[in-house]
C-alpha positions in Angstrom: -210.1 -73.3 -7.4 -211.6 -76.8 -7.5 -215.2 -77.2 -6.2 -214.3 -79.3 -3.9 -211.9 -76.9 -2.2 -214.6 -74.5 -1.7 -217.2 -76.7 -0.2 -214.4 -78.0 2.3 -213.6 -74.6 2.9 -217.0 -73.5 3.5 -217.7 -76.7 6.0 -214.7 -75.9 8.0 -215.5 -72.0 8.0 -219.1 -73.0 9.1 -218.1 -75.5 12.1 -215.0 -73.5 13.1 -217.6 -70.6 13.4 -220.2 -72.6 15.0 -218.1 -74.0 17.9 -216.2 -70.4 18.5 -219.8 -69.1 18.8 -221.1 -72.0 21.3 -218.0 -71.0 23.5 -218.5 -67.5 23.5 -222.7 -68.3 24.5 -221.2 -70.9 27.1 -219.1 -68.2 28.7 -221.6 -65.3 28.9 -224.1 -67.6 30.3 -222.0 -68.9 32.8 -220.7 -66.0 34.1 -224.2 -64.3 34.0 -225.1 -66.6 36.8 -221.8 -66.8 38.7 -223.7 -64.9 41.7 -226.4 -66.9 42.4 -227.2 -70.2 42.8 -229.9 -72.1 41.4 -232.7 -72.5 44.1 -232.7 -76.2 43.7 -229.2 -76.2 44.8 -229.0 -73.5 47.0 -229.0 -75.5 50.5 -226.5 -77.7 49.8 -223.8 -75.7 47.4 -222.4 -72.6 48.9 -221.8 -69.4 46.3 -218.4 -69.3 46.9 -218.2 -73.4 45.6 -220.8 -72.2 42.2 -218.4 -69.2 41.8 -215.7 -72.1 41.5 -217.6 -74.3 39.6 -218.6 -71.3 37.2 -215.0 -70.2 37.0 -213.7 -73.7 36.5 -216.0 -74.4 33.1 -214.9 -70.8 31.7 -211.3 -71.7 32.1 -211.9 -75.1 30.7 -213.2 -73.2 27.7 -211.3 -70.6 27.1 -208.8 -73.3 26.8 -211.1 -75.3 24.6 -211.3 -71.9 22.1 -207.4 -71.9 21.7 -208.3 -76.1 20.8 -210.6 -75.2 18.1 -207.9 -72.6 16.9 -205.2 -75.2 16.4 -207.1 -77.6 15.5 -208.5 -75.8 12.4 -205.4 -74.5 11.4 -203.5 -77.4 11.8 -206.3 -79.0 9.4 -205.6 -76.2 6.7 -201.7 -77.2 6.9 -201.9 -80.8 6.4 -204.6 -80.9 2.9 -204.3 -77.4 1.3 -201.3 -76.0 2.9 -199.5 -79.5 1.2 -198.3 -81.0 4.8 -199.8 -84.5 3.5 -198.3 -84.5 0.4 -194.9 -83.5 1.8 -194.8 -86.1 4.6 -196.0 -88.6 1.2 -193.0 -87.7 -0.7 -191.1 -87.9 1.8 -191.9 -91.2 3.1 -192.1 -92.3 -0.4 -188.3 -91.7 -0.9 -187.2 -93.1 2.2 -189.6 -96.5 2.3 -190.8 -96.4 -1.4 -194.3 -97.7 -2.2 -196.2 -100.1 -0.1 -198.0 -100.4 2.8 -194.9 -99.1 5.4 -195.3 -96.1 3.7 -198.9 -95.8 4.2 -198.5 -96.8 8.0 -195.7 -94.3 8.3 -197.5 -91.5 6.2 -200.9 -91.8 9.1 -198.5 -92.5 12.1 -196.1 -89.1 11.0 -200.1 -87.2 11.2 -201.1 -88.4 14.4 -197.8 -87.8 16.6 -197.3 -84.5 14.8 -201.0 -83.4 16.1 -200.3 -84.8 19.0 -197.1 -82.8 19.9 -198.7 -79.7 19.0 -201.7 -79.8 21.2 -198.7 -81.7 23.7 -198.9 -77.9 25.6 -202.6 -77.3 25.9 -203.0 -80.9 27.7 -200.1 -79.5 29.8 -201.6 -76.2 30.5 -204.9 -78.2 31.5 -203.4 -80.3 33.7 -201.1 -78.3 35.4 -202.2 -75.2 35.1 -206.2 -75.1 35.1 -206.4 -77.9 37.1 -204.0 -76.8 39.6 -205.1 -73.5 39.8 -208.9 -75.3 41.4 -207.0 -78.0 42.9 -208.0 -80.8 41.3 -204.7 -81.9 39.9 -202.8 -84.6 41.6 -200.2 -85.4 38.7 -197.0 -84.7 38.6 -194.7 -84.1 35.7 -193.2 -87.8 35.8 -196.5 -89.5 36.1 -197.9 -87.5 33.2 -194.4 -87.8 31.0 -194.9 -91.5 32.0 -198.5 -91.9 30.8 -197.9 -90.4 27.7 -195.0 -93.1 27.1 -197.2 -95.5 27.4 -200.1 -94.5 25.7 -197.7 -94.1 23.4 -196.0 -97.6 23.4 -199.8 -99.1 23.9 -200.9 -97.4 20.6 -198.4 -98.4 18.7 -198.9 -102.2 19.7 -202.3 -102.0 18.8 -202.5 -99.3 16.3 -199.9 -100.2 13.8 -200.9 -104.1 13.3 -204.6 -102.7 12.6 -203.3 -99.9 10.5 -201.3 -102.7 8.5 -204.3 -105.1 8.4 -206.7 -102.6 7.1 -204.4 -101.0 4.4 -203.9 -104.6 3.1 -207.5 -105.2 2.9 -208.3 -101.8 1.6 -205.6 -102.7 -1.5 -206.5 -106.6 -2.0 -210.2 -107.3 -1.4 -211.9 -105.4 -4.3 -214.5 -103.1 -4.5 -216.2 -104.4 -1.7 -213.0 -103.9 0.4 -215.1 -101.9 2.9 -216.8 -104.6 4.3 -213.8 -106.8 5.0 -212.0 -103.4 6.8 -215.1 -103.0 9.0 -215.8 -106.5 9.5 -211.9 -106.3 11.2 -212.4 -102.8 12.5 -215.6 -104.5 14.8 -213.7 -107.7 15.7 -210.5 -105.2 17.1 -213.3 -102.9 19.1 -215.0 -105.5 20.5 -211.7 -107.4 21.5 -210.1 -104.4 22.8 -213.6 -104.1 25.3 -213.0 -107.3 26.1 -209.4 -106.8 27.3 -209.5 -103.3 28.5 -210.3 -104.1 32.0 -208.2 -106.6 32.7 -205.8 -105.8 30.5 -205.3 -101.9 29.3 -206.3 -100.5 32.3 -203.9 -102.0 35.3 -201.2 -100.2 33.2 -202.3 -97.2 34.0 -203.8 -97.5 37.8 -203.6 -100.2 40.4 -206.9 -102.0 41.3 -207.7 -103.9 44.5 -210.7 -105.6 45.5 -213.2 -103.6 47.7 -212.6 -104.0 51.1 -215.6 -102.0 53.0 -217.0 -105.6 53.5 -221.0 -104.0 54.6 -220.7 -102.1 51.3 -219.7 -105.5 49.3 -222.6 -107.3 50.6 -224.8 -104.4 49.8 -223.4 -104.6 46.7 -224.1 -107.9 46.1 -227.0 -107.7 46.6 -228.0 -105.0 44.3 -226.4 -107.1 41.5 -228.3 -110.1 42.6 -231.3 -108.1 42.4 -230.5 -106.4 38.9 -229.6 -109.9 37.5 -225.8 -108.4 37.0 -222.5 -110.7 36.8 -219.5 -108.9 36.6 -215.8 -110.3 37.4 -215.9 -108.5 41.0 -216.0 -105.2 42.7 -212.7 -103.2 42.7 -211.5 -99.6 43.6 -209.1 -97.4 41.3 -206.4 -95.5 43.1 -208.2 -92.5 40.4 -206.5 -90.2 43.2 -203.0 -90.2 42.1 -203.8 -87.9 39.3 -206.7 -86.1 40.8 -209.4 -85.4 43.1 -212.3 -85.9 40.9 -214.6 -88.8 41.4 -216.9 -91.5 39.4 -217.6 -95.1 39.0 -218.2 -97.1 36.1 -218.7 -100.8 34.7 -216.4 -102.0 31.9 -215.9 -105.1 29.0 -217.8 -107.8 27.9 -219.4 -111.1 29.1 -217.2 -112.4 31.3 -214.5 -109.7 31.5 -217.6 -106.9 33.2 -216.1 -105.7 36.3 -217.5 -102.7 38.5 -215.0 -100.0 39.2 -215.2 -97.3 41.8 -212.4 -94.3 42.4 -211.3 -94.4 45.8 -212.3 -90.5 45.7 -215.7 -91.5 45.2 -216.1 -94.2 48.2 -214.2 -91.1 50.2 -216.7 -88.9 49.8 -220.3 -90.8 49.3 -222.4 -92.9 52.1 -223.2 -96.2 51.5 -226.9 -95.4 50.4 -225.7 -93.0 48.0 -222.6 -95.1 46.2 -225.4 -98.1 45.8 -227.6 -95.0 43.8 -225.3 -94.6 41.7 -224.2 -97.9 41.1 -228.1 -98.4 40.4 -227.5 -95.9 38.2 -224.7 -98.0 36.3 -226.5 -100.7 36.5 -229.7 -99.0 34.8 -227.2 -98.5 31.4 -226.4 -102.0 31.6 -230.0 -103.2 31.7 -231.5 -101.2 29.5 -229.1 -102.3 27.0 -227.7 -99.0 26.9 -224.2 -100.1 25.7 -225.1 -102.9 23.2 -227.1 -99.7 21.3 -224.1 -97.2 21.1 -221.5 -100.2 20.3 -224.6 -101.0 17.3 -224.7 -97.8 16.5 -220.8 -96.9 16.0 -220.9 -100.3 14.1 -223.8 -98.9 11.5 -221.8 -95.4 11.1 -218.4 -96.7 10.6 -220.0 -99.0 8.0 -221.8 -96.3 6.4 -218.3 -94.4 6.6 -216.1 -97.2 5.4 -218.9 -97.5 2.1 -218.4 -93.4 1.7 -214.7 -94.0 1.6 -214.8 -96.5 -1.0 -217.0 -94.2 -3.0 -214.5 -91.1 -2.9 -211.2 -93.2 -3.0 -211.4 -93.5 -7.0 -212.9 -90.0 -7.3 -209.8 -87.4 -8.4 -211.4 -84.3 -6.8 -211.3 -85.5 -3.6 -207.8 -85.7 -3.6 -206.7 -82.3 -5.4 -209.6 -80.8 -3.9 -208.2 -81.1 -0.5 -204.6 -80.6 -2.1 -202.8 -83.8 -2.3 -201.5 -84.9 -5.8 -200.7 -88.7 -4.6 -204.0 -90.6 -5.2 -202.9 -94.1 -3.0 -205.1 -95.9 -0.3 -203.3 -94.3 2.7 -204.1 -91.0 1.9 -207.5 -91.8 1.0 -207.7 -93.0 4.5 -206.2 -89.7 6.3 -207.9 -87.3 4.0 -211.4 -89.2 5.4 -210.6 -89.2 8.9 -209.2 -85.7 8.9 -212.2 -84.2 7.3 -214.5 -86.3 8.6 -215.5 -84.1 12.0 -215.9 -80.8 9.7 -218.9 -82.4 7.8 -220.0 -84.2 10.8 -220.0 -81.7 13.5 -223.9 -79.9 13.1 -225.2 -83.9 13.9 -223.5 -83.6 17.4 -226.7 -82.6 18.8 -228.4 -85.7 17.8 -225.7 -88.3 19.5 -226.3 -85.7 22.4 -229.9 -86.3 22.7 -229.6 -89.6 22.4 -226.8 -89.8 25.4 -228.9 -88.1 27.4 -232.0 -89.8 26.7 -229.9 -93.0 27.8 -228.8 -90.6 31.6 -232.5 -90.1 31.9 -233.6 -93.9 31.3 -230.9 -95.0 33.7 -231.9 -92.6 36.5 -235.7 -94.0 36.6 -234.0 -97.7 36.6 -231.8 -96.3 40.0 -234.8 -94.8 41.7 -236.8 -98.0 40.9 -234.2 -100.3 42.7 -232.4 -97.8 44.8 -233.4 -94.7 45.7 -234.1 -91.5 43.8 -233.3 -89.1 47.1 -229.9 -90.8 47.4 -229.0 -90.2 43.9 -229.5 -86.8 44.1 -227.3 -86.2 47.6 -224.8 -87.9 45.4 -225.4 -86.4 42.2 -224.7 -82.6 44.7 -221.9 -83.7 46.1 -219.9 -84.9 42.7 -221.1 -81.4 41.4 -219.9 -80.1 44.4 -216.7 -81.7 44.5 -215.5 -81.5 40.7 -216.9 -78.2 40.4 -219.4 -78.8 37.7 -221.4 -75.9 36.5 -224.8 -75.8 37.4 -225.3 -73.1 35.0 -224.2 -75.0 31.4 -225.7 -72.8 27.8 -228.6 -74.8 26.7 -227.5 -74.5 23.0 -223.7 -75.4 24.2 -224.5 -78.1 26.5 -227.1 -79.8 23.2 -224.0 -80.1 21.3 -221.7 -81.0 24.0 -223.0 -82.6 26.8 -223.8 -86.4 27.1 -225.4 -85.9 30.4 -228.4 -83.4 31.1 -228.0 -80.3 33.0 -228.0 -80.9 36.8 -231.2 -78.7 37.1 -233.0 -80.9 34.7 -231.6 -84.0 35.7 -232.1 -83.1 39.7 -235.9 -82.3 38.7 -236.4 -86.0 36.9 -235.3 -87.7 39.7 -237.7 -85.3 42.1 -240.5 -85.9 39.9 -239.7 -89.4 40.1 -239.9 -89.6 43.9 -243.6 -88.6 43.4 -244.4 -91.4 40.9 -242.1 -94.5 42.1 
């Protein structure tokens, strides 16, 4: 058996271990504390609401164990159980050589993953999340989403896909740099249109109409030094009953976005802490460092790929006898999270670090007290557990645990 094979073996043995392991800590912790509520919530979450709450996560990852299952297997069957190299051969007879083989060999991949797992997004939806009544979808909304995401992917994914196999075969050795130089530009444009573009697709967006909490509004911008294309609210409550807000694009395409479920269920003084809190990511340059930092790992990646796509092992080690660009390219992004997985922790640290830096920014122009009402009541509401595994939530979570996060703020109250 080819070296290879065995280290890739061993990886995927290792993380597919690792993340059964964090589920089974996540659940036993979870449910050890489904009776009581931490004292820092105690006032204003009931016990039967943290009994949801801690029922809700364990469903979430039971179903997230069946995930890991499929998604390891499905793995094996594409490189060592020869799925790749059939779908290759048989692309290769219908199309012949060239880059429409390539774009139908990765394209074949991703909708046959995405079929399978097609019943566990099912099952979440209208199963787990209709069983806590969170779910607002209903099978023709969902069946219609899917079309287009579908339809939207193609449209953008296939011209890229094209654009980046054609560099990948005409640009050199130093192919990498002209595939990430067009991988940024598409990431970058696709921020730029997303808002204005991508999203009405999906969900209908009107202007906010609360006219005290616009000028409120306003005014916090004016105060944080933010411009954005205006304030709108998301009809988020079509397909369920869970709530945020966010900011999205770039420059001149930045618009502030708030589920109607949200502004249903916040005061004024608590919806302008947490658009603080927003806020506090853009001005601390929080965005501009993750975009940076996917930009320094997929250049790092793309150079790691140019390395192994002359090297013969890394081809039969993963079981594929057809040594072309395209499956190169799917053997590196399949494979990819199974040697990348143990480093989670430290893009988790970092997330977090980002949460806490933007809470001190909302208490400094908004109010620390408010954020915290707010930051109860979206526990509250989408039944988040208050009770996370420390080791599960370091490799998982990009927010800190609502104990420690509550206690920054409350420590912050004391020094602001």
């Amino acid at each position: 058996m080819p070296v290879f094979t065995l280290i890739f073996i061993a990886a995927l043995l290792l993380t597919t271990a690792t993340r059964l392991w964090l589920a089974q800590r996540h659940l036993r912790h979870v449910r050890s504390h489904r009776d009581t509520v931490p004292p820092d919530f105690a006032e204003h979450i009931g016990l039967e609401s943290h009994q949801k709450a801690a029922d809700y996560s364990c469903a979430k990852t039971r179903l997230g164990v069946a995930h890991i299952i499929v998604d390891a297997a499905l793995l094996l069957v594409f490189t060592l159980g020869g799925g790749i190299q059939a779908l290759a051969d048989f692309w290769q007879g219908l199309l012949g050589a060239g880059l429409w083989r390539g774009v139908a060999l990765i394209a074949s991949v991703l909708v046959i993953s995405s079929l399978l797992e097609l019943p566990l997004s099912l099952y979440r939806t209208f199963v787990i999340d209709a069983r806590f009544n969170f779910n607002k979808m209903t099978i023709g909304l969902f069946l219609a989403d899917l079309l287009k995401q579908t339809l939207i992917g193609a449209a953008l994914g296939i011209p890229l896909l094209l654009g980046m196999l054609w560099l990948m075969e005409q640009m050199g050795t130093h192919w990498w740099l002209y595939v990430w130089f067009a991988w940024m530009s598409f990431n970058l444009l696709i921020l730029l249109l997303y808002p204005t573009v991508i999203a009405p697709i999906f969900n209908k967006f009107t202007p906010l109409q609360d006219q005290a909490l616009a000028t409120r509004i306003e005014t916090l911008l004016q105060k944080c030094g933010f411009k954005s294309q205006g304030l709108f609210v998301m009809d988020g409550s079509r397909r369920t009953s869970h709530g945020n807000a966010y900011f999205s694009g770039l420059g001149a395409s930045k618009r502030i976005v708030f589920f109607d479920t949200l502004l249903s269920r916040l005061n004024h003084d608590e919806i302008e802490a947490v658009l603080a809190h927003e806020l506090g990511h853009f001005k601390r340059r929080h965005v501009v460092k993750r975009i940076a930092a996917m930009f320094v790992l997929s250049l790092a990646g793309l150079w790691l790929l140019g390395w192994l796509m002359p090297q013969p092992w890394f081809y039969q080690g993963l079981g594929v006898a057809t040594r072309s660009t395209d499956t190169a390219l799917l053997l590196f992004l399949l494979i990819s999270p199974v040697f990348t997985f143990l480093f989670h922790p430290l893009s988790s640290l970092l997330s977090r670090k980002h949460e806490f830096e933007a809470d001190r920014y909302a208490a400094e122009n908004a109010s620390a007290k408010q954020l915290i009402h707010a930051l109860v009541k979206l526990y509250n509401d989408n039944a988040a557990t208050l009770t996370p595994d420390p080791l599960h939530s370091l490799f998982y979570d990009s927010h800190p645990a609502a104990g420690q996060r509550v206690a920054h703020l409350r420590a912050l109250m004391t020094h602001i």
